[in-house]
C-alpha positions as CSV (number, residue, x, y, z in Angstrom):
1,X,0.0,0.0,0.0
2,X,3.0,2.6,0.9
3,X,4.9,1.7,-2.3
4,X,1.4,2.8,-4.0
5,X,1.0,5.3,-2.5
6,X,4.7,6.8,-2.8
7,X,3.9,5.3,-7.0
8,X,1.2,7.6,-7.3
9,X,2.6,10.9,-5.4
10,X,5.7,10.9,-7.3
11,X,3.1,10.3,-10.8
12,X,1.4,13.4,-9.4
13,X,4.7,15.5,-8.9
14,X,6.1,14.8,-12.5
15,X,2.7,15.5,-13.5
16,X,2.8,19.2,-11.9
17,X,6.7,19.3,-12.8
18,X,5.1,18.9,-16.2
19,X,2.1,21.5,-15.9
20,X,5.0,23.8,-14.7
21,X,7.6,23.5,-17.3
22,X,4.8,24.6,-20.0
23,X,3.5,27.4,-18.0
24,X,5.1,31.0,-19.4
25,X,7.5,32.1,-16.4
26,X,6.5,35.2,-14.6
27,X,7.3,37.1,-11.7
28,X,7.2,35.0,-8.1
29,X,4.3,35.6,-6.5
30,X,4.6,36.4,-2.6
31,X,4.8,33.5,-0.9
32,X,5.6,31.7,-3.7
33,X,7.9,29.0,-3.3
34,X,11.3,30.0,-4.9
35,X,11.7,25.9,-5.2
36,X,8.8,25.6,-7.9
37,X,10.2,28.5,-9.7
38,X,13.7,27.2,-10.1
39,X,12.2,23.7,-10.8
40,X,10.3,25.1,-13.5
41,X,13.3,26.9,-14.9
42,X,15.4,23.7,-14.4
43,X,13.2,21.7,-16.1
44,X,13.0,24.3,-19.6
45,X,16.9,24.2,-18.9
46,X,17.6,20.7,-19.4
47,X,14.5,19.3,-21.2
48,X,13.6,22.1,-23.7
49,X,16.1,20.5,-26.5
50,X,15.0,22.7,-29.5
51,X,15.5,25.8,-27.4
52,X,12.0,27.5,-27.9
53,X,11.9,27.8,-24.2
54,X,9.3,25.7,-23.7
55,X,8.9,21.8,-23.5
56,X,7.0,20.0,-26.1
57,X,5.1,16.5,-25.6
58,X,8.9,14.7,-26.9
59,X,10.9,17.0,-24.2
60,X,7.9,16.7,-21.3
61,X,7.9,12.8,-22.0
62,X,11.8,12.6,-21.7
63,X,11.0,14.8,-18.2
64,X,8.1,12.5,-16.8
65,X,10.7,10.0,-17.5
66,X,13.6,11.2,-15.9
67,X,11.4,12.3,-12.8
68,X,9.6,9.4,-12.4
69,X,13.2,7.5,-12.2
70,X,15.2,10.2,-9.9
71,X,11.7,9.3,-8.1
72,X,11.8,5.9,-7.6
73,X,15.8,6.2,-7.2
74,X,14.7,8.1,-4.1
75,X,12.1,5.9,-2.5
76,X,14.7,3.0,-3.1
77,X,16.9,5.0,-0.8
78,X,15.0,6.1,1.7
79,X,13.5,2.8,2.3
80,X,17.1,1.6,2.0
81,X,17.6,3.8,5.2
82,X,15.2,2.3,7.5
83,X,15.8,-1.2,6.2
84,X,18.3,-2.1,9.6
85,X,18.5,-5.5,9.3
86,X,19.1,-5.1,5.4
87,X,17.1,-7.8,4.0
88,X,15.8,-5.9,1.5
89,X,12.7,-5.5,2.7
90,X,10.7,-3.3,5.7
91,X,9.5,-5.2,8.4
92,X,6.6,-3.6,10.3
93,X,8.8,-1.8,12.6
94,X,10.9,-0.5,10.0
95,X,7.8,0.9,7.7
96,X,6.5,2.4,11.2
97,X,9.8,4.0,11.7
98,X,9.6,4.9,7.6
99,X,6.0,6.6,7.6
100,X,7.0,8.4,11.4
101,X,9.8,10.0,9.0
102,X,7.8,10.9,6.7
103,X,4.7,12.4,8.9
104,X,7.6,14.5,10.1
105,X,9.1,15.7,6.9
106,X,5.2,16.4,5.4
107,X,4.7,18.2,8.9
108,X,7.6,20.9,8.9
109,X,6.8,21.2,4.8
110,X,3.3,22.0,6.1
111,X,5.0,24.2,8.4
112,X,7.5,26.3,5.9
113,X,4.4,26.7,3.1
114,X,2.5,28.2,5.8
115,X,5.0,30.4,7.6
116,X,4.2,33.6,5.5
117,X,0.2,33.6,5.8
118,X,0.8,32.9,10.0
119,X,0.2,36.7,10.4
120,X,0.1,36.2,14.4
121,X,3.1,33.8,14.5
122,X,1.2,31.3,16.4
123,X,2.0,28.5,14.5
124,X,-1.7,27.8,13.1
125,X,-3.6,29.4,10.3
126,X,-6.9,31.4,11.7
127,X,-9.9,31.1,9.2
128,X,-8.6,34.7,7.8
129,X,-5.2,33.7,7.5
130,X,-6.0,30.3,5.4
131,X,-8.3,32.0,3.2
132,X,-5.0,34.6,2.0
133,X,-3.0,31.2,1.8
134,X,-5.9,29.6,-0.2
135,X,-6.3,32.7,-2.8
136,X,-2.7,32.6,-3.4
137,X,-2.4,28.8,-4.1
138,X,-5.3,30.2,-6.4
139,X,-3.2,32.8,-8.2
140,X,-0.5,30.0,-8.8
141,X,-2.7,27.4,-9.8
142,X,-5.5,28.2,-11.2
143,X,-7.4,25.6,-12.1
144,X,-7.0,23.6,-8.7
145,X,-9.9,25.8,-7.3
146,X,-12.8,24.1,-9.0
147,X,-11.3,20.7,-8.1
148,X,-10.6,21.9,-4.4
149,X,-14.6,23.2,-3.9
150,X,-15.9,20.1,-5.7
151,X,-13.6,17.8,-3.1
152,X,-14.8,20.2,-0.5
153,X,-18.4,19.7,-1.2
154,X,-18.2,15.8,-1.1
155,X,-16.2,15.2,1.9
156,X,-17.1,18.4,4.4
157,X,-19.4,15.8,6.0
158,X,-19.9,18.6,9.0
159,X,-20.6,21.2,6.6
160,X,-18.2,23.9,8.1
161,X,-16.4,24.9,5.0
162,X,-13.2,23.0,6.1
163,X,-11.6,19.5,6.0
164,X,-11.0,18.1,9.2
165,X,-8.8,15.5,9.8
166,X,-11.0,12.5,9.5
167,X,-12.3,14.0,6.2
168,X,-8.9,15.0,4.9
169,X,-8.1,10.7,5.5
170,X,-11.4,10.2,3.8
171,X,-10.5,12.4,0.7
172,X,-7.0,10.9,0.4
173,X,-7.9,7.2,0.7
174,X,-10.8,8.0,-2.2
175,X,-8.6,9.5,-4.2
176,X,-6.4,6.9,-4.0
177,X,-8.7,4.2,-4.7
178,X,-10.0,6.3,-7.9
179,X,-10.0,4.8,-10.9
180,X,-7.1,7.2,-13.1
181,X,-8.9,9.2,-14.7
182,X,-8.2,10.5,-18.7
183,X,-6.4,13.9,-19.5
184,X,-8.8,16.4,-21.2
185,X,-8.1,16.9,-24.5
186,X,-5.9,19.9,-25.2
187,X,-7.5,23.3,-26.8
188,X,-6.8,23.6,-31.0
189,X,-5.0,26.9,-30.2
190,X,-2.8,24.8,-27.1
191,X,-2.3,22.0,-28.8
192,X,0.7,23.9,-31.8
């Protein structure tokens, strides 16, 4: 189930590496994260192999590729690291110690992406505050809003306008079990 899981977040990253290597570079928004700018400028850099700054479905392929491997290079090694008795495999302990790890590593990434909307430093975002952080995931993605308030409306069970924790498990263990679901076909004018 974890290998899954880690299968279809790194699919979803070189996805969105993808869906950022296309997208015309502007100025960083505030609280942008300077990472996703220079990954997007990284990407163009070594993918874009006709030089029109920009990939196209040859160079973005050869990128999926390439991210999906430095991906699973990665979850080979940090398994590799909790793997103590070094029989190739994760016992339960080992997997417990793994996900632990990770809970920790998604925590203080939670932590740094909300840092400049914490207005009042108290280390949580107040309804106000998370509504700023929400506009400007907005600004940066724009079509992730529709897909956010349609996942909102099926799994705010308590109809406060929020996930809460047990819905936020609910979401994520739907979405996982989804069927994949086809790309919408590309625009005439998108598609040269």
């Amino acid at each position: 189930m974890n290998r899954l899981c880690m299968t279809s977040l790194l699919a979803l990253l070189a996805a969105g590496a993808s869906a950022q290597a296309n997208a015309p570079a502007k100025p960083a928004a505030p609280g942008a994260f300077p990472a996703r700018v220079n990954m997007r400028a990284d990407a163009i850099k070594e993918f874009d192999k006709d030089g029109d700054g920009k990939l196209n479905e040859e160079e973005r392929k050869a990128m999926m590729a390439a991210r999906m491997a430095m991906g699973e290079k990665l979850r080979m090694e940090r398994e590799k690291k909790f793997d103590k008795d070094g029989d190739g495999k994760l016992s339960d302990e080992e997997r417990k110690a793994m996900m632990e790890a990770n809970k920790a590593r998604m925590e203080e990434f939670r932590k740094t992406r909300e840092k400049p909307f914490d207005k009042d430093g108290d280390g949580k975002l107040n309804d106000e505050e998370r509504k700023a952080m929400m506009e400007a995931m907005q600004k940066r993605r724009p079509n992730a809003g529709p897909q956010f308030q349609e996942m909102l409306k099926k799994f705010d069970k308590d109809g406060d306008g929020k996930l809460n924790e047990e819905e936020r498990k609910a979401m994520r263990e739907a979405r996982l079990n989804a069927p994949a679901q086809p790309k919408p076909a590309a625009p005439a004018a998108a598609a040269k």
